[in-house]
Backbone as a printed PyTorch tensor [residue, N CA C, xyz], in Angstrom:
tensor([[[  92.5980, -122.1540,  -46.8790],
         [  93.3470, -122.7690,  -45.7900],
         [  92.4250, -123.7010,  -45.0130]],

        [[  92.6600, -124.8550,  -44.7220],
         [  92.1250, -125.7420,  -43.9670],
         [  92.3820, -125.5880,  -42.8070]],

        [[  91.3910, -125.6730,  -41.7190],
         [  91.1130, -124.7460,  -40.7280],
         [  92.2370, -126.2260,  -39.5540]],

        [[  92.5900, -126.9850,  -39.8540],
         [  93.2510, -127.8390,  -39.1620],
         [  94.6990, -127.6680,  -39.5550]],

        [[  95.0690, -126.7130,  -40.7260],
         [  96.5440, -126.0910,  -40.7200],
         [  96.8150, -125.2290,  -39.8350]],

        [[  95.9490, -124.5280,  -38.9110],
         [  95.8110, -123.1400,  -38.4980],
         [  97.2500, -123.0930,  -37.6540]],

        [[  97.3730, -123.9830,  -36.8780],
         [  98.6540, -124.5330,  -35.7310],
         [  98.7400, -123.9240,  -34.5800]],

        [[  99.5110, -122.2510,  -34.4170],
         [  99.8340, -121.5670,  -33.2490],
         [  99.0550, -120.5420,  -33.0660]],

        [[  98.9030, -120.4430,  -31.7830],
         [  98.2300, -118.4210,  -31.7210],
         [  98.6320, -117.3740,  -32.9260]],

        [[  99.8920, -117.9730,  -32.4100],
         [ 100.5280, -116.8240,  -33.7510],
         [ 100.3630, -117.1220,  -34.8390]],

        [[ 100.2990, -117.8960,  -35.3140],
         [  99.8340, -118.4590,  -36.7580],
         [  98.0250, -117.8630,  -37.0760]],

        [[  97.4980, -118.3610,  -35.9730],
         [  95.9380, -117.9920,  -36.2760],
         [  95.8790, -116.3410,  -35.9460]],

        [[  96.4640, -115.6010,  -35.0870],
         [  96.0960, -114.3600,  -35.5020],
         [  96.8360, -113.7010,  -36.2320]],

        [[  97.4700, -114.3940,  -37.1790],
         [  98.2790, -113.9150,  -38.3930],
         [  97.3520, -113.5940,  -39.7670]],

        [[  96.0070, -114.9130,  -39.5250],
         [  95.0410, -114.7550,  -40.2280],
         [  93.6880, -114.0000,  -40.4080]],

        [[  93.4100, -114.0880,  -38.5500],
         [  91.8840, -113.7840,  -37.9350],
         [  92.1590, -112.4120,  -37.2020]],

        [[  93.5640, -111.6620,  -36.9560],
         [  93.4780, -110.8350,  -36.3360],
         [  94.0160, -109.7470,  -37.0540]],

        [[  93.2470, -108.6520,  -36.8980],
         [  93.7200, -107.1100,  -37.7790],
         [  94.5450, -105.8370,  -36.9640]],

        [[  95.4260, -105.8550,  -36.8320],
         [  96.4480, -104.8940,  -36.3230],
         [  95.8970, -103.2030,  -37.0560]],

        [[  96.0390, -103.5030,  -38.0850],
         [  95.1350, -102.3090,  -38.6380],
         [  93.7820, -101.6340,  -38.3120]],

        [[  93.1750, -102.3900,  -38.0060],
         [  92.1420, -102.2060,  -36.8850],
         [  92.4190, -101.8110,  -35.7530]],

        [[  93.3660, -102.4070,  -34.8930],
         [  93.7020, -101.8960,  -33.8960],
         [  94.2070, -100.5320,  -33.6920]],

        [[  95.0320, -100.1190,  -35.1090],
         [  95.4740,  -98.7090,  -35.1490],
         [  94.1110,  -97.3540,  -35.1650]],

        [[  93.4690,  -97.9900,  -36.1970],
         [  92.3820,  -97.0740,  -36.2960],
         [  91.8620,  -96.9530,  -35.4680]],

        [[  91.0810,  -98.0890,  -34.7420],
         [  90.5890,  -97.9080,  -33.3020],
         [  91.4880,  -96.9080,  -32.0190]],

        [[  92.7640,  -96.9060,  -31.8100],
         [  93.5100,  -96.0470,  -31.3180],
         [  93.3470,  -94.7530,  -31.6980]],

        [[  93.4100,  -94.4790,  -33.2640],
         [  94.0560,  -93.1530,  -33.2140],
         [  92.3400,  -92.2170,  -33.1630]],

        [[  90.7440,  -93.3780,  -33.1880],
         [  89.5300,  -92.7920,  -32.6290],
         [  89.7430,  -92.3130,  -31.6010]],

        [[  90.4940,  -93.1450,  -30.2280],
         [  90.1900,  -92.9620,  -29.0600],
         [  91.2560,  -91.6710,  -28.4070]],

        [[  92.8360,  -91.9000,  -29.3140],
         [  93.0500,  -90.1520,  -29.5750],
         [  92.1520,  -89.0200,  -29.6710]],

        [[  91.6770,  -89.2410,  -30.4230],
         [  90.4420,  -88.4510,  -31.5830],
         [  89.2370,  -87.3480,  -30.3450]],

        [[  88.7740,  -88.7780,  -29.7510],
         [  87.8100,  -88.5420,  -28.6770],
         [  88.5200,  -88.0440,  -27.4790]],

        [[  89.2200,  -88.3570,  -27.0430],
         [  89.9440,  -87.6610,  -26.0190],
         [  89.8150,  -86.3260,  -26.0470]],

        [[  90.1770,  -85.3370,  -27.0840],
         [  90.0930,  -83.9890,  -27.1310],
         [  88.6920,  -83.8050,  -27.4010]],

        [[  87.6810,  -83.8690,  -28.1270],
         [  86.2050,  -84.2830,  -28.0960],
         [  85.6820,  -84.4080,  -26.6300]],

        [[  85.8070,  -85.7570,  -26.1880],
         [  84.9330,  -85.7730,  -25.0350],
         [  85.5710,  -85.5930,  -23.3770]],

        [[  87.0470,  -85.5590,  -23.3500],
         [  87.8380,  -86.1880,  -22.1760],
         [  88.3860,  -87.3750,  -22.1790]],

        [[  88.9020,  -87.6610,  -21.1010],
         [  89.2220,  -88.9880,  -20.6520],
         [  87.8240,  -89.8080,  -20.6390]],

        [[  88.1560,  -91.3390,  -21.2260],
         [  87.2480,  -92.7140,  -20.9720],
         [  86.9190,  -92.9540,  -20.1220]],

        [[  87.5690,  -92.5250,  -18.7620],
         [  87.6340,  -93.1400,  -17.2870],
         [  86.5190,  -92.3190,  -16.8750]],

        [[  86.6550,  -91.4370,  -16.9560],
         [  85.9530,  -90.0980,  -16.5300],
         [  84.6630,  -90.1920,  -17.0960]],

        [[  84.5090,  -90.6740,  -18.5880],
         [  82.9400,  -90.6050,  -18.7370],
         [  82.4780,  -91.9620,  -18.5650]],

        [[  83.1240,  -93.1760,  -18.6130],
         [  82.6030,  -94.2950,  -18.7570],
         [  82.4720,  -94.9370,  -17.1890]],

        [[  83.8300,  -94.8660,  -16.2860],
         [  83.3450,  -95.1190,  -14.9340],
         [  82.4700,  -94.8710,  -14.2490]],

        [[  82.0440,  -93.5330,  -14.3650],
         [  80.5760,  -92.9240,  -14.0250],
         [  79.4690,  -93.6750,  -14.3330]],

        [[  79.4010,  -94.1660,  -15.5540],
         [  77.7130,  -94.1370,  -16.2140],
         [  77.7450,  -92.9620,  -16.5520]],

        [[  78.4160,  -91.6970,  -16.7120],
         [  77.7350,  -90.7140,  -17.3930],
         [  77.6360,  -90.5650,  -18.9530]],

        [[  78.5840,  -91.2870,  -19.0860],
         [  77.9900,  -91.8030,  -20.9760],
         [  77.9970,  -93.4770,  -20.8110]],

        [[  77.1500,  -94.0440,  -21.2850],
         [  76.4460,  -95.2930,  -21.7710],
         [  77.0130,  -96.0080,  -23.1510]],

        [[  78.3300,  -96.7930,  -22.4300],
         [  79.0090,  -97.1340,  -23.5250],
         [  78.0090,  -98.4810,  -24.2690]],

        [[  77.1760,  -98.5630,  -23.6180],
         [  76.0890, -100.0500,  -24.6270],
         [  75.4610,  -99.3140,  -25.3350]],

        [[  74.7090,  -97.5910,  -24.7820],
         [  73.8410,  -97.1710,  -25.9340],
         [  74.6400,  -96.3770,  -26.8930]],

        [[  75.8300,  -95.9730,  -26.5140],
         [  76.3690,  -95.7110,  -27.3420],
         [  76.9910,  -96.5460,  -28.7790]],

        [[  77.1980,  -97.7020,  -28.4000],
         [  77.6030,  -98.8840,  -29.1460],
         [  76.7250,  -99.2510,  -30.0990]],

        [[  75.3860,  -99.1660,  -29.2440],
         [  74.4600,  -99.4950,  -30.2330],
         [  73.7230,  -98.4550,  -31.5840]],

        [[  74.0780,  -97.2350,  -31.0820],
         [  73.9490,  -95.8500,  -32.0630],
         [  74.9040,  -96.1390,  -33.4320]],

        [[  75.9640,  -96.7090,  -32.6620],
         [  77.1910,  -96.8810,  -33.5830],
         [  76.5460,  -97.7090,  -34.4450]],

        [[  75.9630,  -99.1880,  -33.8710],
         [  75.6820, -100.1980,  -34.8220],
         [  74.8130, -100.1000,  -35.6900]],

        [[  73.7360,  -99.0220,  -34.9880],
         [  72.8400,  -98.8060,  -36.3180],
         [  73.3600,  -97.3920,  -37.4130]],

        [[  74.3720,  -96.5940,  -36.9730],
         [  74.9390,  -95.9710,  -38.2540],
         [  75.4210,  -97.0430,  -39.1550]],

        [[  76.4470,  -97.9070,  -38.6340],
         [  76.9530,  -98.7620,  -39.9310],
         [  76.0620,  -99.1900,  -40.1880]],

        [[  74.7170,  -99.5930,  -40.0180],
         [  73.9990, -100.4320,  -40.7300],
         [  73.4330,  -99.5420,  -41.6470]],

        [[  73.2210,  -98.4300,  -41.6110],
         [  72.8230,  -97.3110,  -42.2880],
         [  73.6030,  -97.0830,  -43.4940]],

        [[  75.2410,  -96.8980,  -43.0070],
         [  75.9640,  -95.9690,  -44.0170],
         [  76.9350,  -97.1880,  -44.5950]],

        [[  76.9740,  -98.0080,  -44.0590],
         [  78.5920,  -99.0410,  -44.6470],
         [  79.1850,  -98.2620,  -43.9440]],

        [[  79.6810,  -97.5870,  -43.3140],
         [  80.9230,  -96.8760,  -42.8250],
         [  81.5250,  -97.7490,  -41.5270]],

        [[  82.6300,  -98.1490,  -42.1330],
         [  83.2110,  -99.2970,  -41.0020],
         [  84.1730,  -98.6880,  -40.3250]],

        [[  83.8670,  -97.2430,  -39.9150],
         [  84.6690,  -96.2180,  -38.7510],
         [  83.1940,  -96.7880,  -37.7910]],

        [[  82.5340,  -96.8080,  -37.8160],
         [  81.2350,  -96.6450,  -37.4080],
         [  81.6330,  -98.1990,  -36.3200]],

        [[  82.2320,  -99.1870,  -37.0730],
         [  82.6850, -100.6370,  -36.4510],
         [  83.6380, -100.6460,  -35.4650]],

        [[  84.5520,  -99.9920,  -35.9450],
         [  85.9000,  -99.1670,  -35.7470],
         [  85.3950,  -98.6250,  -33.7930]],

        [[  84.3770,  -97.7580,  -33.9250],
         [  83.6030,  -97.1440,  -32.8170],
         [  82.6920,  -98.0070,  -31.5640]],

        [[  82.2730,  -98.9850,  -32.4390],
         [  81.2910, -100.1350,  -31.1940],
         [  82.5150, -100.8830,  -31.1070]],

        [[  83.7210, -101.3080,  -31.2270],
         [  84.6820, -102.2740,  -30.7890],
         [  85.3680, -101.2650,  -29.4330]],

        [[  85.1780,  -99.6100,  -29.8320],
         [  86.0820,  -99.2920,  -28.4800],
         [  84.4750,  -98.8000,  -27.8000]],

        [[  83.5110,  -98.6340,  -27.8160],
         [  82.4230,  -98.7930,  -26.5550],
         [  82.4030,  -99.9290,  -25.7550]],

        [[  82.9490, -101.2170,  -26.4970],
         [  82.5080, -102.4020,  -25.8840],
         [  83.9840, -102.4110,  -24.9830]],

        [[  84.8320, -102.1500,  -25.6430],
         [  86.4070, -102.2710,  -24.6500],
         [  86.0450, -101.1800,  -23.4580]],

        [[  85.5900, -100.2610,  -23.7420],
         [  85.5310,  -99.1520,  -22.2590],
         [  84.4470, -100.4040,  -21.3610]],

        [[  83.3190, -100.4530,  -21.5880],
         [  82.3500, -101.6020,  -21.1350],
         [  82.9960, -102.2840,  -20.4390]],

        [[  83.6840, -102.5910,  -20.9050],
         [  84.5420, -104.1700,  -20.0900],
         [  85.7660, -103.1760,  -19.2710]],

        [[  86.5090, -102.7100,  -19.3990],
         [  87.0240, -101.7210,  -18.6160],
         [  86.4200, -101.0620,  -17.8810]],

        [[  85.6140, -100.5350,  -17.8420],
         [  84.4840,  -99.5090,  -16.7430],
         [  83.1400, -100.3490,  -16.4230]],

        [[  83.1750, -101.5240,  -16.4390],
         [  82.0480, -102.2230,  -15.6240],
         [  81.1450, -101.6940,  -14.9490]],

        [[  79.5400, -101.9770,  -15.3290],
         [  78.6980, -101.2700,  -14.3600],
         [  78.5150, -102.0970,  -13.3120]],

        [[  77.8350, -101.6510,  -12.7440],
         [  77.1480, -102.9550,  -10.9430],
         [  76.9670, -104.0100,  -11.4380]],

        [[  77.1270, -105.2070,  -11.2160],
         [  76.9090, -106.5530,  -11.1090],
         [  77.3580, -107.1100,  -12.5920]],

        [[  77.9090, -106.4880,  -13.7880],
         [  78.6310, -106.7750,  -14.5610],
         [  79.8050, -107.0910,  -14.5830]],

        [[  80.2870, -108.7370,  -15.1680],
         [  81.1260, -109.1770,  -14.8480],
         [  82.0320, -110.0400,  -16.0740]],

        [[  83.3940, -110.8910,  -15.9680],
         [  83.4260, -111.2990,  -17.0160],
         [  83.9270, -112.7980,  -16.5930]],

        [[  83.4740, -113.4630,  -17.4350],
         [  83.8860, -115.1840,  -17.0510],
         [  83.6430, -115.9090,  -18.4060]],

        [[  84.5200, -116.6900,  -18.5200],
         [  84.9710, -117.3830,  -19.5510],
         [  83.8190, -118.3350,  -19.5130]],

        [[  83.0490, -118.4550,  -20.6300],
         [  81.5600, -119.6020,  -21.1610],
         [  82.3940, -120.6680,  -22.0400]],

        [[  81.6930, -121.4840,  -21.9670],
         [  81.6450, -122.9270,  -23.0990],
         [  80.7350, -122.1330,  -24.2880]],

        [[  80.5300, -123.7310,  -25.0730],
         [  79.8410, -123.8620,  -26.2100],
         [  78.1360, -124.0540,  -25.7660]],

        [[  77.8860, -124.3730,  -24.5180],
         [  76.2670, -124.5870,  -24.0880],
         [  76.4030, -122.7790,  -23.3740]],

        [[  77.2370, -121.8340,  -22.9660],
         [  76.7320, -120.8940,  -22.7350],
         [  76.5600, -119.6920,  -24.3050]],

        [[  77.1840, -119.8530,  -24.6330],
         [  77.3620, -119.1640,  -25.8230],
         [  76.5300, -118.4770,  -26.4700]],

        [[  76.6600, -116.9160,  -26.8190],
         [  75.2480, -116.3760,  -28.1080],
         [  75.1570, -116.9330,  -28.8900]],

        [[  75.9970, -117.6750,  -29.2180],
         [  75.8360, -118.7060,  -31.2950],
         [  76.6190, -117.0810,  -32.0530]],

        [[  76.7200, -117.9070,  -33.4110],
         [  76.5250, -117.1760,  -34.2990],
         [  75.5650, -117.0140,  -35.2610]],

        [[  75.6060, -116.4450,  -36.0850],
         [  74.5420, -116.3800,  -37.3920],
         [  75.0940, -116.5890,  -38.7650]],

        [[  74.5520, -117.5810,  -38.9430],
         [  74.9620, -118.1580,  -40.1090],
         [  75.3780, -119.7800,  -39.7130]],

        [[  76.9680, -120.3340,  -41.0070],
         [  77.3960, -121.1290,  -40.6650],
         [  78.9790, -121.5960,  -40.5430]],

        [[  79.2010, -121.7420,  -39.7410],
         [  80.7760, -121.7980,  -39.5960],
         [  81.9440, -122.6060,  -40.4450]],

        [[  82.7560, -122.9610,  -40.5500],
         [  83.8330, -123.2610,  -41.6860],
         [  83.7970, -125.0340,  -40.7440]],

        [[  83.6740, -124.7670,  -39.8320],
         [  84.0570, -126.3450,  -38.9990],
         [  82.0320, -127.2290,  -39.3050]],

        [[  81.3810, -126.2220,  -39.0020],
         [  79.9760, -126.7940,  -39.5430],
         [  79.7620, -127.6250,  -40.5450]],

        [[  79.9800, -126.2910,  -41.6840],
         [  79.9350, -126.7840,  -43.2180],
         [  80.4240, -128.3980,  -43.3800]],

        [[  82.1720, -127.9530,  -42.5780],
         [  82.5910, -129.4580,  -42.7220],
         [  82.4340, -130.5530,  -42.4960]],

        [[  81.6590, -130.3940,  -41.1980],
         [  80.4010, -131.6490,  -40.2660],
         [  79.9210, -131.9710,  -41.2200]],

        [[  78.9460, -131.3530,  -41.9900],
         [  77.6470, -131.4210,  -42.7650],
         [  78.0270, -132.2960,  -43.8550]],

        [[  79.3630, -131.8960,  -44.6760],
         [  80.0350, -132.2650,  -45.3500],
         [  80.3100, -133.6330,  -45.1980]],

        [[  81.5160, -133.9030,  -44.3000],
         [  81.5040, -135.2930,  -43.4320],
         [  80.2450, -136.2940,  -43.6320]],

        [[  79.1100, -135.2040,  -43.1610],
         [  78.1230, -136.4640,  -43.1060],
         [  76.4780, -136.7280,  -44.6210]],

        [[  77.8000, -136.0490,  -45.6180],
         [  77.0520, -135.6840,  -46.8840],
         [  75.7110, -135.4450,  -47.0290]],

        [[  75.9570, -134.0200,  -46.4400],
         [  74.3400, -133.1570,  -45.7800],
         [  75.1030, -132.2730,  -45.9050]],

        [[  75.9110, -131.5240,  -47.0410],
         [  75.8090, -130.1800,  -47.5980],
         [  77.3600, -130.5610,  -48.5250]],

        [[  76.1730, -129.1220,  -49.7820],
         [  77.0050, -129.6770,  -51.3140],
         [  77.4890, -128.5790,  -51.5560]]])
């Protein structure tokens, strides 16, 4: 698909977005509920550390392939942003604030392409 067919929201997260994911991720946070309690309760506190927790997560999948493990740092980072610590905040960045990615993107390639500087 040529990334200039993409058209509507709905069209692009018809492609880029996983509902199935979303389930699994739910029926974890079921899961944990009887496990740990309520989210509110441990994450509003600081008494569990949804970044170090996230990051435990990230280095199991990197360990095992186990993409429950992915499944797990997508809902640390949603409590995160839901249970905000002190001076953590959220605001919409450009392209000069941005982490980047790693690697190279589908609109890149095509630059490069464009300017016959990649084969």
């Amino acid at each position: 698909m040529n990334i200039n067919d993409l058209g509507t929201g709905e069209t692009i997260l018809k492609h880029d977005y996983s509902t199935a994911f979303d389930k699994i991720r739910k029926n974890l946070i079921v899961q944990s509920y009887y496990k740990y309690g309520r989210a509110g309760a441990n994450f509003a506190t600081g008494n569990v550390d949804a970044i170090g927790s996230l990051e435990k997560c990230l280095a199991k999948f990197k360990e095992t392939g186990n993409l429950e493990y992915l499944a797990d740092v997508a809902n640390y980072a949603m409590f995160r942003y839901m249970y905000p610590q002190k001076g953590e905040y959220f605001k919409y960045t450009d392209s000069g604030e941005s982490a980047g990615i790693v690697g190279l993107s589908e609109t890149q390639i095509k630059a490069l392409k464009d300017m016959d500087m990649y084969y």
